[in-house]
TIMI-2910 file (N, C-alpha, C, CB; in pm, 1 decimal, decimal comma, always signed):
<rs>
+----------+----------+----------+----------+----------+----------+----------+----------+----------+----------+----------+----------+------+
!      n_x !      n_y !      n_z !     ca_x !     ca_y !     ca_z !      c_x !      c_y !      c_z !     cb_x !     cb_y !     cb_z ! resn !
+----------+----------+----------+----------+----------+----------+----------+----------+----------+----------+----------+----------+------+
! -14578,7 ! -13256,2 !  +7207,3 ! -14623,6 ! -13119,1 !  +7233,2 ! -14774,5 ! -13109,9 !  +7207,4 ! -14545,5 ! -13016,8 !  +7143,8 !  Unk !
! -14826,1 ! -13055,3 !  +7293,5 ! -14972,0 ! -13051,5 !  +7278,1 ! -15070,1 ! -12927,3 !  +7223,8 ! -15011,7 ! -13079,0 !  +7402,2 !  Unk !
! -15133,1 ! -12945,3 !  +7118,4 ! -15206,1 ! -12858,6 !  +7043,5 ! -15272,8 ! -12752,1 !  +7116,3 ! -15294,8 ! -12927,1 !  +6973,2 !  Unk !
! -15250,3 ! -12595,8 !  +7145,0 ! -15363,1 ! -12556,9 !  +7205,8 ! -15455,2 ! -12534,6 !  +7120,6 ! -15350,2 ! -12458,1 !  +7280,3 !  Unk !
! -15586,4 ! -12467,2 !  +7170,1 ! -15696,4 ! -12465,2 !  +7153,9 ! -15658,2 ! -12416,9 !  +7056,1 ! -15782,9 ! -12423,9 !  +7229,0 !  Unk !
! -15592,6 ! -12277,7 !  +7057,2 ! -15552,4 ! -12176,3 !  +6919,2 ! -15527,2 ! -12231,0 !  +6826,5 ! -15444,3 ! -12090,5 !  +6918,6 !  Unk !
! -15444,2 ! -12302,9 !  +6858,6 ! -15304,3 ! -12384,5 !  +6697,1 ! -15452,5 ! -12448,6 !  +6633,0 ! -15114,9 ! -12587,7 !  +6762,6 !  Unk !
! -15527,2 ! -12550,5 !  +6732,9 ! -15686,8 ! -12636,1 !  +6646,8 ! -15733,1 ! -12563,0 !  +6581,8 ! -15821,4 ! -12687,1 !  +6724,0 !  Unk !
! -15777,4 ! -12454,5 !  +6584,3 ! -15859,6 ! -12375,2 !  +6565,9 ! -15785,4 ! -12330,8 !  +6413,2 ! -15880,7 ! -12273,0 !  +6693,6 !  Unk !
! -15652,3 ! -12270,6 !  +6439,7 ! -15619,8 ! -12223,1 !  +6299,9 ! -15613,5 ! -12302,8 !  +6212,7 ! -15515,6 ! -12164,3 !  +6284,4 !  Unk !
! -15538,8 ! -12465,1 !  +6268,8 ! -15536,7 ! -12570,1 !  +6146,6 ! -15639,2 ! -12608,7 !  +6104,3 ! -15478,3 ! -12682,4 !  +6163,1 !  Unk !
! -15815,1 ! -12551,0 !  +6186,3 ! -15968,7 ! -12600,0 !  +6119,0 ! -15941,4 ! -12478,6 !  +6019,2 ! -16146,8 ! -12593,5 !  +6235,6 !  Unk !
! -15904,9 ! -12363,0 !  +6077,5 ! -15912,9 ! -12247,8 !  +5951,6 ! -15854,4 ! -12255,8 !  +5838,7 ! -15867,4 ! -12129,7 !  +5980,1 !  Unk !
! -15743,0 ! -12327,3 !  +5865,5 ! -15650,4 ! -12306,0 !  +5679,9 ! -15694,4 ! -12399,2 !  +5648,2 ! -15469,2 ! -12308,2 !  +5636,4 !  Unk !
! -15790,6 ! -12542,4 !  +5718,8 ! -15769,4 ! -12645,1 !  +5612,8 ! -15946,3 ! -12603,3 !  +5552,3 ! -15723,7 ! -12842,7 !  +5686,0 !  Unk !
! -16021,8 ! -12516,3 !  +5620,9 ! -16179,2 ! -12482,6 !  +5557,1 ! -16118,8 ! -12382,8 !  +5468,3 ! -16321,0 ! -12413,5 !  +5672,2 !  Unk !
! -16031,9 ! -12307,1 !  +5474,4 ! -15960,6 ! -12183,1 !  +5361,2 ! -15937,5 ! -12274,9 !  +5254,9 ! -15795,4 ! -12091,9 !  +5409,1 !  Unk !
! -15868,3 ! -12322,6 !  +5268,6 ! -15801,4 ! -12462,1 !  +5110,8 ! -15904,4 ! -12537,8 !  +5071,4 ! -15670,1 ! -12610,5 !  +5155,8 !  Unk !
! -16018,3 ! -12560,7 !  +5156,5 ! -16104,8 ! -12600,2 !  +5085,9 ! -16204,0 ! -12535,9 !  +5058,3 ! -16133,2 ! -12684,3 !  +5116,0 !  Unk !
! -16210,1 ! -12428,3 !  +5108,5 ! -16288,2 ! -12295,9 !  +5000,6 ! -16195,5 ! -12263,6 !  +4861,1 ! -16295,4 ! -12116,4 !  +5100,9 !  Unk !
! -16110,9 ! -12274,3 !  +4891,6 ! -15997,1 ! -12206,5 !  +4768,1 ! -16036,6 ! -12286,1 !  +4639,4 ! -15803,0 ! -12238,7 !  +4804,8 !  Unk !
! -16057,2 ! -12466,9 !  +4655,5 ! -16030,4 ! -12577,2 !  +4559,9 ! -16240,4 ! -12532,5 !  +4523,6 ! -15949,9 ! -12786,7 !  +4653,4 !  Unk !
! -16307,3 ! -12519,7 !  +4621,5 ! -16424,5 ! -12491,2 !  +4552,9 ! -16472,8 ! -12367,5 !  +4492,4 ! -16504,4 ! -12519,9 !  +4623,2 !  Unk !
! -16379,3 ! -12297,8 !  +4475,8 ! -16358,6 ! -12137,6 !  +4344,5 ! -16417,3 ! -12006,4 !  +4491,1 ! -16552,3 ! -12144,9 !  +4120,0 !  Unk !
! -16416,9 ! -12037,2 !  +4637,7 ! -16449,1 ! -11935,5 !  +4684,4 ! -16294,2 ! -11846,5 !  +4699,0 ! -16535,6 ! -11970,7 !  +4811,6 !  Unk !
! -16311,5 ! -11738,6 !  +4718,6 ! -16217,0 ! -11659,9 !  +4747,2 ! -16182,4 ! -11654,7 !  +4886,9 ! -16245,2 ! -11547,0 !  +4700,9 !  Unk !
! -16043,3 ! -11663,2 !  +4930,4 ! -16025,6 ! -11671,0 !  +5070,0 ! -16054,1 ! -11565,2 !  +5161,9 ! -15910,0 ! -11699,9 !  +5089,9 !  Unk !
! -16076,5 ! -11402,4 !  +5109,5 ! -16130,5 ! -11333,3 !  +5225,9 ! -16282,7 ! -11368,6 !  +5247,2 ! -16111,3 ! -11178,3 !  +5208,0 !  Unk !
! -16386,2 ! -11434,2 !  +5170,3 ! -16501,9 ! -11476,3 !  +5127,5 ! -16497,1 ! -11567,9 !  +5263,2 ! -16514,1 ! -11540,9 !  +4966,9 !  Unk !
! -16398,6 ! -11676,5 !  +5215,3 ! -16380,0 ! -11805,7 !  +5332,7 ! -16388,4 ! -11754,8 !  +5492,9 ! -16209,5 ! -11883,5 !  +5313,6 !  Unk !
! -16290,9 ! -11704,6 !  +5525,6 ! -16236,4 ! -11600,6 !  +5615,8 ! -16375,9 ! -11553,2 !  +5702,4 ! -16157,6 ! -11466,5 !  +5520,5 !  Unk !
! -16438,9 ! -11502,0 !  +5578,1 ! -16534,7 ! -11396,6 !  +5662,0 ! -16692,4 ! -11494,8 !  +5693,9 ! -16571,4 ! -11224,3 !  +5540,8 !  Unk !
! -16719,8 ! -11588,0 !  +5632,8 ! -16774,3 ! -11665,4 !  +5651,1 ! -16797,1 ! -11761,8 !  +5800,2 ! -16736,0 ! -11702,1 !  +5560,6 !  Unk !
! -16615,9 ! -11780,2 !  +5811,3 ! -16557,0 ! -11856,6 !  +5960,0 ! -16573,2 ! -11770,9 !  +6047,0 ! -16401,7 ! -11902,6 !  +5975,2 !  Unk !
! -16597,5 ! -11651,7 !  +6027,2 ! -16556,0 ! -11604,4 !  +6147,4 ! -16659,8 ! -11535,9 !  +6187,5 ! -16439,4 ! -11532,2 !  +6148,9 !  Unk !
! -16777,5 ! -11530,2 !  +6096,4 ! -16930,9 ! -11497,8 !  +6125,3 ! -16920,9 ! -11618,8 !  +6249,2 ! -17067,1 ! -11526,3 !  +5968,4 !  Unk !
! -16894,0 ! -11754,4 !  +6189,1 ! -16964,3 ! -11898,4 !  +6239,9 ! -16913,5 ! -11881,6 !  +6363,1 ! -16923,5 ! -12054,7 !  +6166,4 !  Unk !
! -16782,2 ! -11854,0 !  +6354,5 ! -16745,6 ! -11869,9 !  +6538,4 ! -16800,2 ! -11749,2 !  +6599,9 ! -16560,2 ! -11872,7 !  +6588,9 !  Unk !
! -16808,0 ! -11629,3 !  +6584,7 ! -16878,1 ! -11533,2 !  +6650,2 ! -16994,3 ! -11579,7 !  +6693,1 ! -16896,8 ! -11426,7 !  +6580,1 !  Unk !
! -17111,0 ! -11667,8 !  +6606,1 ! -17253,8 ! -11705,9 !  +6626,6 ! -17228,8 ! -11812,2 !  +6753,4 ! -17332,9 ! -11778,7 !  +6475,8 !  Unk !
! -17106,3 ! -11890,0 !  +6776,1 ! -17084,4 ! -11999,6 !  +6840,4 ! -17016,1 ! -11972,6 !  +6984,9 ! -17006,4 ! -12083,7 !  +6751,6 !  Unk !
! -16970,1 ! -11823,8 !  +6993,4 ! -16917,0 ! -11796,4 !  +7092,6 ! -17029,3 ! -11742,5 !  +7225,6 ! -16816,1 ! -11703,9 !  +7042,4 !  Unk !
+----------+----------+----------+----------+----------+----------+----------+----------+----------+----------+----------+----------+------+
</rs>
């Protein structure tokens, strides 16, 4: 079964969330950070 674009995209998101989490950021912190980046990228 093949990944869409979406599914990539969320598994880059939870795995940059978990690794905001393990470096003491807070996940709406994480969140809002990603989603500045893809807005700037879109």
């Amino acid at each position: 079964m093949a990944e869409s674009t979406n599914d990539v995209g969320r598994d880059a998101l939870a795995t940059v969330a978990e690794a905001a989490l393990i470096l003491g950021v807070s996940k709406a912190r994480a969140y809002e950070l990603i989603s500045h980046r893809l807005s700037d990228e879109d």
